[in-house]
BAPAPA-621920 format. One record per residue (C-alpha): x, z, y; residue in three letters. Coordinates in Angstrom, 2 decimals. Each point is the difference from the previous one (the first is absolute). Layout:
N
+---------+---------+---------+-------+
:      px :      pz :      py : lumdo :
+---------+---------+---------+-------+
:       X :       Z :       Y :   ALA :
...
+---------+---------+---------+-------+
This chain:
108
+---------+---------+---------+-------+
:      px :      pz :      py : lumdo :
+---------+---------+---------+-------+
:  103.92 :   84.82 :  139.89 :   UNK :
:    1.82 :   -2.27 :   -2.55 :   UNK :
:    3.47 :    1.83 :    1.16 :   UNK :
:   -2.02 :    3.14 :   -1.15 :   UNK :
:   -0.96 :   -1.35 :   -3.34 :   UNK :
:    3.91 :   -1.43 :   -0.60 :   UNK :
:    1.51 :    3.44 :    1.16 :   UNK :
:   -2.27 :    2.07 :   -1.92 :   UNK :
:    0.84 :   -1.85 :   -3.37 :   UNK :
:    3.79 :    0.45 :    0.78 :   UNK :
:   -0.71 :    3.59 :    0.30 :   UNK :
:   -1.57 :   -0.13 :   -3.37 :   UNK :
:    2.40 :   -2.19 :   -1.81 :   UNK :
:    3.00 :    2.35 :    1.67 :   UNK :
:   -1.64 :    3.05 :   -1.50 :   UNK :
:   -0.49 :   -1.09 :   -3.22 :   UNK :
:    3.85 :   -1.51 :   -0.21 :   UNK :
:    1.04 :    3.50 :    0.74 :   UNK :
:   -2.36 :    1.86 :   -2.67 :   UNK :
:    1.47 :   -2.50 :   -2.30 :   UNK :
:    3.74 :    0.44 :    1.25 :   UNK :
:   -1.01 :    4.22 :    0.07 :   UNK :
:   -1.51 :   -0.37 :   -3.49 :   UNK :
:    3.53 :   -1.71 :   -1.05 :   UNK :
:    2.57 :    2.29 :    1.20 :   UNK :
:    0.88 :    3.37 :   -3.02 :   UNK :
:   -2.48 :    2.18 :    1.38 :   UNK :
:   -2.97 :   -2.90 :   -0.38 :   UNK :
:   -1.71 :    1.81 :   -3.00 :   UNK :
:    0.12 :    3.15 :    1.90 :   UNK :
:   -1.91 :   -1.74 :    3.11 :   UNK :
:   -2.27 :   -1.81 :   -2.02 :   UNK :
:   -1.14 :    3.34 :   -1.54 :   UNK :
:   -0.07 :    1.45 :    3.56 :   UNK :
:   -2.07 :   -3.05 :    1.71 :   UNK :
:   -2.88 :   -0.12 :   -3.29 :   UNK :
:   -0.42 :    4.17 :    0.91 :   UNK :
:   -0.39 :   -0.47 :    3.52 :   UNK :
:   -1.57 :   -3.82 :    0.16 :   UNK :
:   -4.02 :    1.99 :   -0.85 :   UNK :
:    0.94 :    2.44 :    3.34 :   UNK :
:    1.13 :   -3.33 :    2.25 :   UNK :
:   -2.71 :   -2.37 :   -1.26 :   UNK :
:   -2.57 :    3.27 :    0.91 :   UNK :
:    1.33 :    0.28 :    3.69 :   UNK :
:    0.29 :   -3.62 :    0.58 :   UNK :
:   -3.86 :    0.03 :   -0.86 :   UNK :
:   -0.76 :    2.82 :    1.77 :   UNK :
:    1.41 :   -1.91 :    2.84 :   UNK :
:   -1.32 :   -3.38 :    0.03 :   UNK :
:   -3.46 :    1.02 :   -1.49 :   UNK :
:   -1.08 :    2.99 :    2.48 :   UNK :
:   -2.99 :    2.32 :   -1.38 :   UNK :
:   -1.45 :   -0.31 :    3.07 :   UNK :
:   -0.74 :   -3.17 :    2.26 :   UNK :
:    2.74 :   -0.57 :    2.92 :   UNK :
:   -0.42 :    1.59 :    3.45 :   UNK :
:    0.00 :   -2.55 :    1.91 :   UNK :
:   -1.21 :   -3.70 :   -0.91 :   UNK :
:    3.49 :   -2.86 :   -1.03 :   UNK :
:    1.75 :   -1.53 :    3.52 :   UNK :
:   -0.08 :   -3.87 :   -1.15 :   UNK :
:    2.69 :    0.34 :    2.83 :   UNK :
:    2.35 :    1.29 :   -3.08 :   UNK :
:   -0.65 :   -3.07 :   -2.36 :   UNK :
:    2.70 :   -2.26 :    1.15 :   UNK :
:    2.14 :    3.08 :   -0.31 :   UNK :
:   -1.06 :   -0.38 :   -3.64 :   UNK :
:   -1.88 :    3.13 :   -0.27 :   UNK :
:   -3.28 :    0.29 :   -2.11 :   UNK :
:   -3.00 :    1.92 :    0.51 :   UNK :
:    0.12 :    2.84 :   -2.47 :   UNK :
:   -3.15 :   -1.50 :   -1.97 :   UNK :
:    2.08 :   -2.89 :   -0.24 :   UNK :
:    3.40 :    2.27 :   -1.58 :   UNK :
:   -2.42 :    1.82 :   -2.08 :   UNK :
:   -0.92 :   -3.41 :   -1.64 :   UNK :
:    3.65 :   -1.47 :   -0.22 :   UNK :
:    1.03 :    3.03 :   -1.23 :   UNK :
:   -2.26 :   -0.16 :   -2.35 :   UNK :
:    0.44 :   -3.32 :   -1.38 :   UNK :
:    4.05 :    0.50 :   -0.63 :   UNK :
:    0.26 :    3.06 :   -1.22 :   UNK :
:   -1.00 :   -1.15 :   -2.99 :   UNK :
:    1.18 :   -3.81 :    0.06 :   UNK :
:    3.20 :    0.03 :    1.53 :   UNK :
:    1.63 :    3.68 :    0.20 :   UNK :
:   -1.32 :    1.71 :   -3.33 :   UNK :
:    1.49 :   -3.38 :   -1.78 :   UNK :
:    3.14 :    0.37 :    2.24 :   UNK :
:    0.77 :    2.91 :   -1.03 :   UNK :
:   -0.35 :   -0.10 :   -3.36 :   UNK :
:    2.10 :   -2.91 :   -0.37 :   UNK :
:    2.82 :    2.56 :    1.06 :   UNK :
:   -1.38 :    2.78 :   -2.76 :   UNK :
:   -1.55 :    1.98 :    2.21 :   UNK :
:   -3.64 :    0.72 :   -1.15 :   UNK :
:   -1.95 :   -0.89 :    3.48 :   UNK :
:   -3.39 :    0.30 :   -2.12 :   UNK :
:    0.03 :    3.26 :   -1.20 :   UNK :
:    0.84 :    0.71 :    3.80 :   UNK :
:   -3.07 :   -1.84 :    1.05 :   UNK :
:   -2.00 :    2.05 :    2.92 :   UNK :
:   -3.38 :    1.36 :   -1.40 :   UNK :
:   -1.86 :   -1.69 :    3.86 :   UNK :
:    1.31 :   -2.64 :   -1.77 :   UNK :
:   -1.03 :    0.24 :   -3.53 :   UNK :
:   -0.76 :   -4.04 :   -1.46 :   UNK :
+---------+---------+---------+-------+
């Protein structure tokens, strides 16, 4: 699980080096502008994805958990808790307004 936990935060720390390398190039403003208009529409599927109107079908296979998946109560909850605290802040740190983006299912 710990290889899990490293790989996932190089994932994360590769994406945001390329936002920032994106953000640098001439056409930065331009994609900054594009990214605040269409952050409201991502943030709104990713919720719709990890926090389901309706209860799962079929009960989480603990099976899964060393593959590091979560039960989606348990996305629903971490996505959740760093919406606000790590990627609204992360993305205002490159201009983009994340908050004004914020998902209403989501509303602090």
């Amino acid at each position: 699980m710990s290889e899990f936990r490293v790989d996932e935060v190089r994932h994360r720390d590769f994406g945001w080096l390329v936002l920032d390398w994106l953000l640098s190039l001439p056409q930065g403003p331009a994609l900054r502008e594009q990214i605040t208009r269409e952050l409201g529409a991502a943030f709104t599927r990713l919720c719709r994805a990890y926090i389901p109107a309706t209860p799962p079908r079929a009960p989480f296979d603990e099976r899964n958990r060393p593959w590091g998946l979560m039960s989606i109560a348990e996305y629903a909850v971490a996505l959740e808790r760093t919406l606000p605290k790590i990627w609204v802040p992360r993305f205002e740190a490159h201009g983009i307004d994340a908050a004004r983006a914020y998902p209403p299912v989501l509303s602090p």
